[in-house]
mmCIF file of the N, C-alpha and C atoms, coordinates in Angstrom:
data_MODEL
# 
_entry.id   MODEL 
# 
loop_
_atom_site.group_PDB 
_atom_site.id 
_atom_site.type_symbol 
_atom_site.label_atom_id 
_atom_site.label_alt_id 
_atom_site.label_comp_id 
_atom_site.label_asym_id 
_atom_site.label_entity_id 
_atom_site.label_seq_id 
_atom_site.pdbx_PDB_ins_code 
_atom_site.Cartn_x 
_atom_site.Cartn_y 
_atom_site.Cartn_z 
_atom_site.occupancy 
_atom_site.B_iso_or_equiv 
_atom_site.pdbx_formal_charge 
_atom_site.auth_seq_id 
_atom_site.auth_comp_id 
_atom_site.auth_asym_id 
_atom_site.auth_atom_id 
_atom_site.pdbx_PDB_model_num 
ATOM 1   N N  . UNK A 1 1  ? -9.481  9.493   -25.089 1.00 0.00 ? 1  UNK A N  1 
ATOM 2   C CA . UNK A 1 1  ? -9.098  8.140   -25.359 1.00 0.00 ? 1  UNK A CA 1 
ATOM 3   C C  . UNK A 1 1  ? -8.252  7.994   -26.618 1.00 0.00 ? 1  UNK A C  1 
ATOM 4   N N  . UNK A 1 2  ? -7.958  9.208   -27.170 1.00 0.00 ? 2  UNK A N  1 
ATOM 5   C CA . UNK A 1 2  ? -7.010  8.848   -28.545 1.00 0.00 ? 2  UNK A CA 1 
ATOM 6   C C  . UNK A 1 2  ? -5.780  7.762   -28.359 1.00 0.00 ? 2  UNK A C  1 
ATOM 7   N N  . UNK A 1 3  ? -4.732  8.400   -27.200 1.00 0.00 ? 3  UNK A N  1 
ATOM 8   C CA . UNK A 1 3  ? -3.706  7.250   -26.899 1.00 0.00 ? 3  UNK A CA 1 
ATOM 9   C C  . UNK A 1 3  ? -4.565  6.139   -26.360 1.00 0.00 ? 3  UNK A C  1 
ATOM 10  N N  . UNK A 1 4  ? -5.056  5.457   -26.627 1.00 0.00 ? 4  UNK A N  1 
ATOM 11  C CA . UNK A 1 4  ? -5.636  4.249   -25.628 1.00 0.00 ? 4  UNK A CA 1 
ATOM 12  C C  . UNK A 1 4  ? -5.835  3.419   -27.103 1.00 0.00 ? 4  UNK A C  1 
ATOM 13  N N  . UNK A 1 5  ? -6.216  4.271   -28.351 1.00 0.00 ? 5  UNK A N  1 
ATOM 14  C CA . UNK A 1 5  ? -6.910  3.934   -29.653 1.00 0.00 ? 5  UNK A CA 1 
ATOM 15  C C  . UNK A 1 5  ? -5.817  3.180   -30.190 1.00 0.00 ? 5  UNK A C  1 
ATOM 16  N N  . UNK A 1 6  ? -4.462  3.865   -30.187 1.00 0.00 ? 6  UNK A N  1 
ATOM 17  C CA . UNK A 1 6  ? -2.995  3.671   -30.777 1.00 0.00 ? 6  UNK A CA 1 
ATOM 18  C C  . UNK A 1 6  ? -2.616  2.559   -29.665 1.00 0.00 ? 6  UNK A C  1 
ATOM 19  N N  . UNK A 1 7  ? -2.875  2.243   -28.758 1.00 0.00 ? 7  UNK A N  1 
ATOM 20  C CA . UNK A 1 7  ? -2.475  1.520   -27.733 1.00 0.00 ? 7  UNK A CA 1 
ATOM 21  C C  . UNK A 1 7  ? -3.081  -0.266  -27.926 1.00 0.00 ? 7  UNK A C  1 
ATOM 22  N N  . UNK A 1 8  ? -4.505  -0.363  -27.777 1.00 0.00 ? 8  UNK A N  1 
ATOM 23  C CA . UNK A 1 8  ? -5.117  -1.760  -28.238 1.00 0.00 ? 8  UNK A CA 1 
ATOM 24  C C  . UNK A 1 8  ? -5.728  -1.576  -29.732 1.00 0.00 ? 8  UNK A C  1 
ATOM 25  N N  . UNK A 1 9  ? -5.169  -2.451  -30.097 1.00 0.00 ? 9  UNK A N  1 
ATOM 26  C CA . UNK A 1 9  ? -5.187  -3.130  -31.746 1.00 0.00 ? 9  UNK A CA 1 
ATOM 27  C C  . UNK A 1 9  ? -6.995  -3.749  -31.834 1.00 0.00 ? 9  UNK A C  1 
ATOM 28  N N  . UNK A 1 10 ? -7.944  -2.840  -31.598 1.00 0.00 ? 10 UNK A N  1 
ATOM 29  C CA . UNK A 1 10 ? -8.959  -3.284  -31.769 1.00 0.00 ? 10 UNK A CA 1 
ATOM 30  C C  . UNK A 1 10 ? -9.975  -2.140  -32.805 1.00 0.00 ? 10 UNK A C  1 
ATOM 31  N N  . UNK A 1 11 ? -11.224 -2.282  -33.267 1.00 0.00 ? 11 UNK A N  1 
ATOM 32  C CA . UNK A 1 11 ? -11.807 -1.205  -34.270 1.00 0.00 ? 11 UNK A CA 1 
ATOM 33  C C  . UNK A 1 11 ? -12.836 -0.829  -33.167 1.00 0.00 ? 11 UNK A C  1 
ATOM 34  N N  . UNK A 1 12 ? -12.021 0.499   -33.202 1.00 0.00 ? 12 UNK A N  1 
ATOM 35  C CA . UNK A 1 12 ? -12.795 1.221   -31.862 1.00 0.00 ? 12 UNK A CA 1 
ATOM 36  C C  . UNK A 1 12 ? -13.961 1.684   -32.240 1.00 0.00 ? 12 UNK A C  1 
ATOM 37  N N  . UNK A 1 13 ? -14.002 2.742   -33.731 1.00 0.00 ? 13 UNK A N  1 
ATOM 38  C CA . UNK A 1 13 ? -15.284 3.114   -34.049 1.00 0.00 ? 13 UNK A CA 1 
ATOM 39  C C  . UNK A 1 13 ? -16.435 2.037   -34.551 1.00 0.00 ? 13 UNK A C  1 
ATOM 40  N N  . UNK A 1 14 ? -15.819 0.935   -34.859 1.00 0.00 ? 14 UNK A N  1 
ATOM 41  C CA . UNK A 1 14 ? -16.951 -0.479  -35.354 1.00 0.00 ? 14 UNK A CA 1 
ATOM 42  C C  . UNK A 1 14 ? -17.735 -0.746  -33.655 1.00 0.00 ? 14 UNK A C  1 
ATOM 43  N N  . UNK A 1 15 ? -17.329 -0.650  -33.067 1.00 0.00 ? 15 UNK A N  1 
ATOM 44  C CA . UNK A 1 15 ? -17.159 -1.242  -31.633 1.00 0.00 ? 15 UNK A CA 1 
ATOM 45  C C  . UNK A 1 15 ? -18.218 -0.134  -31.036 1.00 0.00 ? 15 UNK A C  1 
ATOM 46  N N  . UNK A 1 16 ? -17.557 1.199   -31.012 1.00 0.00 ? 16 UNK A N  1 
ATOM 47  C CA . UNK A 1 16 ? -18.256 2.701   -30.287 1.00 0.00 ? 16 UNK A CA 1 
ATOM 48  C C  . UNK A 1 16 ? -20.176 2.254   -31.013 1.00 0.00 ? 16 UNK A C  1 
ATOM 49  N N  . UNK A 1 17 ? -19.814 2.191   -32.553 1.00 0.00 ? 17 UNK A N  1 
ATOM 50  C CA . UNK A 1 17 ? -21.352 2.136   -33.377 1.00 0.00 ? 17 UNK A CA 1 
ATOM 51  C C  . UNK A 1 17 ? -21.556 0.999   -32.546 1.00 0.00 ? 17 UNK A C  1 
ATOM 52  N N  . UNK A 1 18 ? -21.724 -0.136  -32.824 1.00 0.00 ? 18 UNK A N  1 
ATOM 53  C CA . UNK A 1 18 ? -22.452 -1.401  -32.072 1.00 0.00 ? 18 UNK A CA 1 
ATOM 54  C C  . UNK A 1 18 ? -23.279 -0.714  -30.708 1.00 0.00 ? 18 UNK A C  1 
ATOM 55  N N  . UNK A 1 19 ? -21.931 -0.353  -29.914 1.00 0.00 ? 19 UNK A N  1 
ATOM 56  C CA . UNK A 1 19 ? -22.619 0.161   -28.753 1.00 0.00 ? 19 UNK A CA 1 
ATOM 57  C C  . UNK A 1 19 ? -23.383 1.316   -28.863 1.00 0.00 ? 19 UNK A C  1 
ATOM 58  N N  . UNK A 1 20 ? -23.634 1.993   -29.545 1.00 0.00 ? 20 UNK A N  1 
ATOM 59  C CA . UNK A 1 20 ? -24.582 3.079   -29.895 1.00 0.00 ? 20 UNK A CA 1 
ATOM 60  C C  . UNK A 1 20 ? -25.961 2.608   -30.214 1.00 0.00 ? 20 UNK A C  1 
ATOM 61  N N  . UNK A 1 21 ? -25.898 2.014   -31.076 1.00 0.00 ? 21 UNK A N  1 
ATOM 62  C CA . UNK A 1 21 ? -26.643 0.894   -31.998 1.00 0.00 ? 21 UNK A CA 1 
ATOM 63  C C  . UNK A 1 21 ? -27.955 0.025   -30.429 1.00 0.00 ? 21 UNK A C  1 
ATOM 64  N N  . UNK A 1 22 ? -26.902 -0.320  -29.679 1.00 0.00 ? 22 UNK A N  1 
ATOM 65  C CA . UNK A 1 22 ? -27.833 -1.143  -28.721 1.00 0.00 ? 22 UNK A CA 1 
ATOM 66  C C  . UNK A 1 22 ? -27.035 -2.431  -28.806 1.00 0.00 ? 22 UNK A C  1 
ATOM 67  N N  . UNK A 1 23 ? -26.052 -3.247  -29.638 1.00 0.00 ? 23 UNK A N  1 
ATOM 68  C CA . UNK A 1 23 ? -25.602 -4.412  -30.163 1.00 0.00 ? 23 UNK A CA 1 
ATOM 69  C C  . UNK A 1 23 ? -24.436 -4.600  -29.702 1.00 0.00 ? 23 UNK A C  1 
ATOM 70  N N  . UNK A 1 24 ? -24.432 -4.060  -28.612 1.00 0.00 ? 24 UNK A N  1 
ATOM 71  C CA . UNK A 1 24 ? -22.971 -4.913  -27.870 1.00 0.00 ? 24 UNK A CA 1 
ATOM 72  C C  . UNK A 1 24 ? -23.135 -4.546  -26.499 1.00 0.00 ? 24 UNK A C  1 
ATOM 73  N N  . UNK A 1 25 ? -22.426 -5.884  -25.844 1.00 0.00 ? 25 UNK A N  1 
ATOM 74  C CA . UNK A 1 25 ? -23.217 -6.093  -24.219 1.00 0.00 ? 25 UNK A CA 1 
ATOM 75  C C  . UNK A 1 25 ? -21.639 -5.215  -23.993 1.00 0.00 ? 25 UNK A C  1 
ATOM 76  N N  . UNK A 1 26 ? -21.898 -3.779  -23.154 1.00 0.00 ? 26 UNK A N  1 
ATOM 77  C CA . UNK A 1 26 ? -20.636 -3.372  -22.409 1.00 0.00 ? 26 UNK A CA 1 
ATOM 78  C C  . UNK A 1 26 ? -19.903 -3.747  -21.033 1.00 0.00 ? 26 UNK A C  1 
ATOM 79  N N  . UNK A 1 27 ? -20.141 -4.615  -20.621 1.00 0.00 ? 27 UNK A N  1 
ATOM 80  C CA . UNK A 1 27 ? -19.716 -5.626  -19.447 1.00 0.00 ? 27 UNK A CA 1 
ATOM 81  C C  . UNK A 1 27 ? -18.934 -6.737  -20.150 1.00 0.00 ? 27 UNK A C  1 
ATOM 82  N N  . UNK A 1 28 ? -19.509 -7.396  -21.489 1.00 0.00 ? 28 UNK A N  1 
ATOM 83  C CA . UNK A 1 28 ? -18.357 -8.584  -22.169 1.00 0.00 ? 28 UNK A CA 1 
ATOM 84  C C  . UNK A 1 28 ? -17.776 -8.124  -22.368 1.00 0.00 ? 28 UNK A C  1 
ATOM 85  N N  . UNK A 1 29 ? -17.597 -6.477  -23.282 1.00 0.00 ? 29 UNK A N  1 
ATOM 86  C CA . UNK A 1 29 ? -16.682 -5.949  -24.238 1.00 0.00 ? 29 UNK A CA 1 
ATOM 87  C C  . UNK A 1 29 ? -15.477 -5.947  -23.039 1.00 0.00 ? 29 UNK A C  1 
ATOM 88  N N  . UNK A 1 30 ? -16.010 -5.391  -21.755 1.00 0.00 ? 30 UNK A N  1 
ATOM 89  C CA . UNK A 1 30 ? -14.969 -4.821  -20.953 1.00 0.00 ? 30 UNK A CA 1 
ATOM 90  C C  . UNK A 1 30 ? -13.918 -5.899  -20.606 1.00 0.00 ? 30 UNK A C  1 
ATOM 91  N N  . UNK A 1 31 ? -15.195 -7.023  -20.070 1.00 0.00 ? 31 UNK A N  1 
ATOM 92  C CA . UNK A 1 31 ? -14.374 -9.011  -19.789 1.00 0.00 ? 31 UNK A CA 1 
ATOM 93  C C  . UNK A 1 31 ? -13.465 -9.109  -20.897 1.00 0.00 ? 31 UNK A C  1 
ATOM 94  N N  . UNK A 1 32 ? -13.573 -9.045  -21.970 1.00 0.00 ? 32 UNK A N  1 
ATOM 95  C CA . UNK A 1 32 ? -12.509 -9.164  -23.198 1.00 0.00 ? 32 UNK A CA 1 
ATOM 96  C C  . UNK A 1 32 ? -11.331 -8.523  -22.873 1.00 0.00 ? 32 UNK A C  1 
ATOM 97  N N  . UNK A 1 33 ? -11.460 -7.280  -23.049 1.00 0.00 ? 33 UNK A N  1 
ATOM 98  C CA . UNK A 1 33 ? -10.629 -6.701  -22.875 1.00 0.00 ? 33 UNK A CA 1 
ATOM 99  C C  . UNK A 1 33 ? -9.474  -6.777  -21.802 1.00 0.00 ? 33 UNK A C  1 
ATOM 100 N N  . UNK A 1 34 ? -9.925  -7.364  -20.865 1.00 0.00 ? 34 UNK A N  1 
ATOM 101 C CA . UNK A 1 34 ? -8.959  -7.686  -19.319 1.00 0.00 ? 34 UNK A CA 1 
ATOM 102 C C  . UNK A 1 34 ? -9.019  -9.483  -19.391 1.00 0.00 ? 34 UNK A C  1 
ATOM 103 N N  . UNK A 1 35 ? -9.565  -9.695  -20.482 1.00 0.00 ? 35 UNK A N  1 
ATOM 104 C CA . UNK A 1 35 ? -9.070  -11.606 -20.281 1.00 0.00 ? 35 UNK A CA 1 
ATOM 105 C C  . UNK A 1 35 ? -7.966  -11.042 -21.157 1.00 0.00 ? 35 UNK A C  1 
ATOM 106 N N  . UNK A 1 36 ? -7.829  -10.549 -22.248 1.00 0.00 ? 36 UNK A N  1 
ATOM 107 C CA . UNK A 1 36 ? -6.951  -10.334 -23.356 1.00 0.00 ? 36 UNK A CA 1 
ATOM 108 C C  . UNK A 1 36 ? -5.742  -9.745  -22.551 1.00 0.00 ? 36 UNK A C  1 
ATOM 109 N N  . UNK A 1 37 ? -5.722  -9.235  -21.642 1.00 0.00 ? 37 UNK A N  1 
ATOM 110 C CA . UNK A 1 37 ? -4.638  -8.322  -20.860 1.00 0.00 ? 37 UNK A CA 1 
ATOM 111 C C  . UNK A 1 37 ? -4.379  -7.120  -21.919 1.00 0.00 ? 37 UNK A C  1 
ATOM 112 N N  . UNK A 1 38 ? -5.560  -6.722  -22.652 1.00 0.00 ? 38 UNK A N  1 
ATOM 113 C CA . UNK A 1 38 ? -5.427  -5.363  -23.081 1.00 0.00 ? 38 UNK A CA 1 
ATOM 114 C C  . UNK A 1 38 ? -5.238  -3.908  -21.989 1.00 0.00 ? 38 UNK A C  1 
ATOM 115 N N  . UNK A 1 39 ? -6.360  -4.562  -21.043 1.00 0.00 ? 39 UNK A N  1 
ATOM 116 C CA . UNK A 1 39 ? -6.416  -3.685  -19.646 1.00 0.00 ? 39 UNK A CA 1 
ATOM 117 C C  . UNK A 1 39 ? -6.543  -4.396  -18.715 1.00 0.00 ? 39 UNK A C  1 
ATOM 118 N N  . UNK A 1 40 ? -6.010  -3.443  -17.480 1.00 0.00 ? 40 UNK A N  1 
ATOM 119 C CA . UNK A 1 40 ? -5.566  -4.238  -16.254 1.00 0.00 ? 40 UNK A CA 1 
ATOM 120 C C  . UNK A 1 40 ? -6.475  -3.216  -15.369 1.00 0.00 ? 40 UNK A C  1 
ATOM 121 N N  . UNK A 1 41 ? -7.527  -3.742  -14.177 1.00 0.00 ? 41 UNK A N  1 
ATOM 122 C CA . UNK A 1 41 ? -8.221  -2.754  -13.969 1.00 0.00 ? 41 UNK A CA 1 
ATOM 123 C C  . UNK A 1 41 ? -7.578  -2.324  -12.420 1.00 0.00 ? 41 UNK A C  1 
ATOM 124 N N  . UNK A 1 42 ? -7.744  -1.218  -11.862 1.00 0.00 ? 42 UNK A N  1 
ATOM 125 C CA . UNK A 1 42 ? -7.215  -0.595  -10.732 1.00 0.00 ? 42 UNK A CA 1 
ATOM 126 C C  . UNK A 1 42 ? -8.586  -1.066  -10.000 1.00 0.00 ? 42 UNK A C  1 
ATOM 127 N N  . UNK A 1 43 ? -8.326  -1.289  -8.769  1.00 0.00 ? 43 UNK A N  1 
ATOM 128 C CA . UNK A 1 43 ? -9.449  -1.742  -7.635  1.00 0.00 ? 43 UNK A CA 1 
ATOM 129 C C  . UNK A 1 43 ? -9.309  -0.884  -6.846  1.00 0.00 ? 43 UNK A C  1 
ATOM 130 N N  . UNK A 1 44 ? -10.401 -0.204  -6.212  1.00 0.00 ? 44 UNK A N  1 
ATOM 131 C CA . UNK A 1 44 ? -10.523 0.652   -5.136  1.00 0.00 ? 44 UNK A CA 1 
ATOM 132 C C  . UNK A 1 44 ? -11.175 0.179   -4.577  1.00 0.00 ? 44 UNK A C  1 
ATOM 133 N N  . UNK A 1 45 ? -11.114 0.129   -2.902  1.00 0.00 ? 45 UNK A N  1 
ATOM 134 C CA . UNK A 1 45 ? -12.153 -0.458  -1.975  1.00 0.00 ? 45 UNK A CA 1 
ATOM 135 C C  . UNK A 1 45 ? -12.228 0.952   -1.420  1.00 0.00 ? 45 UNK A C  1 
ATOM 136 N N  . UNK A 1 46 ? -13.337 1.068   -0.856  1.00 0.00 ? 46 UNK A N  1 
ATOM 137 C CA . UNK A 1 46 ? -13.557 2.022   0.329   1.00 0.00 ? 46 UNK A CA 1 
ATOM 138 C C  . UNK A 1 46 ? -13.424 1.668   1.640   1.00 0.00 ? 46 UNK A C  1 
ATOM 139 N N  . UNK A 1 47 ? -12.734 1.992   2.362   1.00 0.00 ? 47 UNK A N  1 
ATOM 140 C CA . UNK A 1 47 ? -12.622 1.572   3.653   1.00 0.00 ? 47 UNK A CA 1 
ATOM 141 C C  . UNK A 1 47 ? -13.114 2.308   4.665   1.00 0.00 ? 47 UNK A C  1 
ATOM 142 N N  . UNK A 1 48 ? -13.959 1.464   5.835   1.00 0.00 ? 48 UNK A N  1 
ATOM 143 C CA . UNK A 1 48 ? -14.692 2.372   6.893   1.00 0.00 ? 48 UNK A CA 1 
ATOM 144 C C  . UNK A 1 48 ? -13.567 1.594   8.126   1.00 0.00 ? 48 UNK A C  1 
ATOM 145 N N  . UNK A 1 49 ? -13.449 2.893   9.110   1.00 0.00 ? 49 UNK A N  1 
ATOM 146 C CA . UNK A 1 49 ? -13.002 2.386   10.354  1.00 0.00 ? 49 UNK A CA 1 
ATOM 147 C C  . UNK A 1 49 ? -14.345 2.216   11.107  1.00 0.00 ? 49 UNK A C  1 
ATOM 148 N N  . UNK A 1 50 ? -14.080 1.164   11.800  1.00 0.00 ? 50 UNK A N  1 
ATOM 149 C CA . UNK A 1 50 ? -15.325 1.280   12.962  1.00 0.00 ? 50 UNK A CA 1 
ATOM 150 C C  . UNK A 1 50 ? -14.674 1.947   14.245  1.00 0.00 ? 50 UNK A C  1 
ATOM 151 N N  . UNK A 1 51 ? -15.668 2.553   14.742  1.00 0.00 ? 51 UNK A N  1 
ATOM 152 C CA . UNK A 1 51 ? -14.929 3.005   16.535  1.00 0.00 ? 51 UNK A CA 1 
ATOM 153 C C  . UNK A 1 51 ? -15.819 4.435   16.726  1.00 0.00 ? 51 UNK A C  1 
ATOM 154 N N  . UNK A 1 52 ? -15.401 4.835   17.483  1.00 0.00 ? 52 UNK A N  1 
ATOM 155 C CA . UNK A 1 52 ? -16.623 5.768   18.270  1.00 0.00 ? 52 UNK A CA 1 
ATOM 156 C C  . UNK A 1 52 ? -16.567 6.951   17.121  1.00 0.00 ? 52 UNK A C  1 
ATOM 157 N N  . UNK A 1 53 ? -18.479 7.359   16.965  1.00 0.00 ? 53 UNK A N  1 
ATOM 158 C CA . UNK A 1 53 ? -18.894 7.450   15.801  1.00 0.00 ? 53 UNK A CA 1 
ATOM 159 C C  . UNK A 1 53 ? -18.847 9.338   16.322  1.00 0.00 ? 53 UNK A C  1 
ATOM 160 N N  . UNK A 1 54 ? -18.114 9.265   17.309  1.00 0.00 ? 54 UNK A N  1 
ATOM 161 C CA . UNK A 1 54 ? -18.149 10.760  17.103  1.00 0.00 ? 54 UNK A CA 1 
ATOM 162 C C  . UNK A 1 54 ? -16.648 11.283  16.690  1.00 0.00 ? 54 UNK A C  1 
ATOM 163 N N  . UNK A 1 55 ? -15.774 10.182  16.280  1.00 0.00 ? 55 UNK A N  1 
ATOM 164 C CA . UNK A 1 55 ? -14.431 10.582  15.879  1.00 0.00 ? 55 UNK A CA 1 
ATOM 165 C C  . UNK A 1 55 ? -14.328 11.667  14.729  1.00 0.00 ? 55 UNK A C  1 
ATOM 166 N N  . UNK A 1 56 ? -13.968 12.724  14.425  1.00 0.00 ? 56 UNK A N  1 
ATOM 167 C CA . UNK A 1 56 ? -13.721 13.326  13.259  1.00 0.00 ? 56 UNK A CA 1 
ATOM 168 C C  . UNK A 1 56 ? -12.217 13.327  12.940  1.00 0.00 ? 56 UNK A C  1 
ATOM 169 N N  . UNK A 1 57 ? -12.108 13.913  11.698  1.00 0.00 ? 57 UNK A N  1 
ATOM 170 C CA . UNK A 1 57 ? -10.786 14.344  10.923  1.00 0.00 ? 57 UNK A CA 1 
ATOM 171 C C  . UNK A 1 57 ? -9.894  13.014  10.238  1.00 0.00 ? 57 UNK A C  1 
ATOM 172 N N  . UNK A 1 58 ? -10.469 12.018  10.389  1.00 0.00 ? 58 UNK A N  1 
ATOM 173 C CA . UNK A 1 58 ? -9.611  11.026  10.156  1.00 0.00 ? 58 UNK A CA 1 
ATOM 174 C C  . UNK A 1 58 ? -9.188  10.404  8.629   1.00 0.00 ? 58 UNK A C  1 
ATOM 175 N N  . UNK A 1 59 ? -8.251  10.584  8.244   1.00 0.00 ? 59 UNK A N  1 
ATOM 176 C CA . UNK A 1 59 ? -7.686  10.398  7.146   1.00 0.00 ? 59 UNK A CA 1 
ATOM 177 C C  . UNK A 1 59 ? -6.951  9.436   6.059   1.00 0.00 ? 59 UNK A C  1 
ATOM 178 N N  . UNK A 1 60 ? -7.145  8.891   5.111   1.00 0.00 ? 60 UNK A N  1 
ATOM 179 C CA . UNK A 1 60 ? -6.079  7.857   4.225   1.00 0.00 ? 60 UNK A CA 1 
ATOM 180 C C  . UNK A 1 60 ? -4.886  8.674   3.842   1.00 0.00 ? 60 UNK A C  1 
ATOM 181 N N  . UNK A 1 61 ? -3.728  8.373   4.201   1.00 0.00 ? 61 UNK A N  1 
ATOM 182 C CA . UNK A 1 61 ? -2.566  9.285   3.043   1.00 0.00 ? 61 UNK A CA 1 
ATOM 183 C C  . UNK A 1 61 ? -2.554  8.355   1.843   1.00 0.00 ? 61 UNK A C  1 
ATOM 184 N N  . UNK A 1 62 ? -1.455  8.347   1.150   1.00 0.00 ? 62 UNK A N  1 
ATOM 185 C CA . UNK A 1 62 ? -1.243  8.297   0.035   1.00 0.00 ? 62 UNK A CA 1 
ATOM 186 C C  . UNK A 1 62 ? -0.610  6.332   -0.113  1.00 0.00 ? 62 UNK A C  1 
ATOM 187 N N  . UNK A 1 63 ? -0.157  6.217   0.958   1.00 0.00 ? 63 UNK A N  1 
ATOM 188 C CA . UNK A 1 63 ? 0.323   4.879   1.553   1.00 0.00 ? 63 UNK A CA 1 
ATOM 189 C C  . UNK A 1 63 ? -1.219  3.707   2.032   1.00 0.00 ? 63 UNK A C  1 
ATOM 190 N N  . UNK A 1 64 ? -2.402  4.329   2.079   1.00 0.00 ? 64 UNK A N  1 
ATOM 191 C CA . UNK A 1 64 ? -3.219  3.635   2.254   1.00 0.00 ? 64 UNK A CA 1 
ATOM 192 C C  . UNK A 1 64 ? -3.308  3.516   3.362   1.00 0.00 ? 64 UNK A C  1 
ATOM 193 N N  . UNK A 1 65 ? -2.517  4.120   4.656   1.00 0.00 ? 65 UNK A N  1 
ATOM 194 C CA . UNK A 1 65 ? -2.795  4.588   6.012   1.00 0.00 ? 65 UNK A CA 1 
ATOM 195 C C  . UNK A 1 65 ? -4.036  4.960   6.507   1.00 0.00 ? 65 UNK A C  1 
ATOM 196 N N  . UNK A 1 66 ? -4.292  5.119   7.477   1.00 0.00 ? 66 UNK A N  1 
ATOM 197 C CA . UNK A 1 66 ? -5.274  5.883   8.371   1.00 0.00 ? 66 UNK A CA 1 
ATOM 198 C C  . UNK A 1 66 ? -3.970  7.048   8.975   1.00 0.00 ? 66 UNK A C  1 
ATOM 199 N N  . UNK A 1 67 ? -4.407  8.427   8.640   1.00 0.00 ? 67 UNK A N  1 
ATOM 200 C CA . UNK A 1 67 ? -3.548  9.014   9.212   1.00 0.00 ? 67 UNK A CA 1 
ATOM 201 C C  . UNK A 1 67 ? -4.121  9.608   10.525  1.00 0.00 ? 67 UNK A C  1 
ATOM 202 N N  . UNK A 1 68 ? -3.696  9.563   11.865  1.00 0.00 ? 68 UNK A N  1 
ATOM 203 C CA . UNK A 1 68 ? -4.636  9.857   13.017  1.00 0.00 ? 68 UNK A CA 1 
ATOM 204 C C  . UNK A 1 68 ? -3.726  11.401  13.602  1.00 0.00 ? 68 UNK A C  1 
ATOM 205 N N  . UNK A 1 69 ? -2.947  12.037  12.946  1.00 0.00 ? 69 UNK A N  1 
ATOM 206 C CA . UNK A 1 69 ? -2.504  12.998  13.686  1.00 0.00 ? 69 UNK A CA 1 
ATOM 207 C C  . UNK A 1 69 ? -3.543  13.989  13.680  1.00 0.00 ? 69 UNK A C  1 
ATOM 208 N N  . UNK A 1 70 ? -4.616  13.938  13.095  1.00 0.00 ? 70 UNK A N  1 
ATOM 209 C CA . UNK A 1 70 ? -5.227  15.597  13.190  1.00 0.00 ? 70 UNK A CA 1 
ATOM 210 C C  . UNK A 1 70 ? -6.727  14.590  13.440  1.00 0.00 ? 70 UNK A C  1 
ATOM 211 N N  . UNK A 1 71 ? -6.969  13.805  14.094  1.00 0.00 ? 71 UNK A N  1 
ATOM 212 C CA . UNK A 1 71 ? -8.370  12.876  14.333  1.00 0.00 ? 71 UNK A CA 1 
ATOM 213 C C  . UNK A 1 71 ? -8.201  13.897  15.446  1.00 0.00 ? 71 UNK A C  1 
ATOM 214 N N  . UNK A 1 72 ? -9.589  13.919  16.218  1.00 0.00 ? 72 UNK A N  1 
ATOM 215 C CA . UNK A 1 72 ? -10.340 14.623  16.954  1.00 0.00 ? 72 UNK A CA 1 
ATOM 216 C C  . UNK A 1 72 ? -11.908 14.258  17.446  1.00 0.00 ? 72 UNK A C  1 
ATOM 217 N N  . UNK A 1 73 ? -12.111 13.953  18.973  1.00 0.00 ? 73 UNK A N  1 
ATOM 218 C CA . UNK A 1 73 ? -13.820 13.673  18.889  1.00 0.00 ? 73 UNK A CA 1 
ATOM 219 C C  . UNK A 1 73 ? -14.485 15.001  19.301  1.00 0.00 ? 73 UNK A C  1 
ATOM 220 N N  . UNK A 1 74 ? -15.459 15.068  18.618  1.00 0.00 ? 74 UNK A N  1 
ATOM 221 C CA . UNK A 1 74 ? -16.493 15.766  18.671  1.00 0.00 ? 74 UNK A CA 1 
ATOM 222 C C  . UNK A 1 74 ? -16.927 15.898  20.222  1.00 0.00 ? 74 UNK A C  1 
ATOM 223 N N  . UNK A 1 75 ? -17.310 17.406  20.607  1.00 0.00 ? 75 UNK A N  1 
ATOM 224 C CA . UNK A 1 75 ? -17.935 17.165  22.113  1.00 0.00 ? 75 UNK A CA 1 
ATOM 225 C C  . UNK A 1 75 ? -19.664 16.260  22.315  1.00 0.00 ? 75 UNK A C  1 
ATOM 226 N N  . UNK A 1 76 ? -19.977 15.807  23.331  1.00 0.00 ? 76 UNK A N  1 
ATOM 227 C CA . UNK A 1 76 ? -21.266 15.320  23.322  1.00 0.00 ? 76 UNK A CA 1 
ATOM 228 C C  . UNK A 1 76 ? -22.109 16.444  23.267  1.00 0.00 ? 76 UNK A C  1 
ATOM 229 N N  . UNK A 1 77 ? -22.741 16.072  22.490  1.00 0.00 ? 77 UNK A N  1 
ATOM 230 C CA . UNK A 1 77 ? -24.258 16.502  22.654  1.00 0.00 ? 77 UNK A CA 1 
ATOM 231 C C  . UNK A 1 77 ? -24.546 17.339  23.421  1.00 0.00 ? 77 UNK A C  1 
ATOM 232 N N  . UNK A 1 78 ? -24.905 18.392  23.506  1.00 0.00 ? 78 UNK A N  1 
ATOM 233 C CA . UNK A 1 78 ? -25.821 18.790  25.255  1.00 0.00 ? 78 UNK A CA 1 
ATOM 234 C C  . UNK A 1 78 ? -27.346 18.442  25.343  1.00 0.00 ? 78 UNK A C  1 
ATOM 235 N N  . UNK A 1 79 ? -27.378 17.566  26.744  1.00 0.00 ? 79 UNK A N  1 
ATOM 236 C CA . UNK A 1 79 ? -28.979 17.200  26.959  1.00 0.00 ? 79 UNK A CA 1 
ATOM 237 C C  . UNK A 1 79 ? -29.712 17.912  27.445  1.00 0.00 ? 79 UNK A C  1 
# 
């Protein structure tokens, strides 16, 4: 976190102690920080496809796709 230190104009080690200490809620500190537009946070969802649960191989590229060229179902079961 050194570049991040040089980056927001805040007293990181006053701040690090508190939170060591027990004396600072780390959920406000964080709210501050992104009301202030110090940080902007990245959102990841996980995404499930639904559909037959014996599908394998199925993939996100880099575009946030489902990539289906190498999907494949599984054989059934033997009864």
């Amino acid at each position: 976190m050194p570049l991040l230190q040089h980056c927001i104009p805040i007293d990181w080690q006053a701040d690090a102690a508190r939170w060591r200490n027990g004396e600072m809620n780390l959920a406000n500190w964080c709210q501050q920080l992104v009301a202030s537009k110090a940080m902007v946070p990245l959102i990841h969802h996980w995404l499930i496809i639904q559909g037959q649960r014996s599908m394998r191989g199925l993939r996100m590229n880099t575009l946030g796709w489902f990539d289906f060229k190498s999907a494949w179902f599984a054989p059934p079961d033997p009864e």
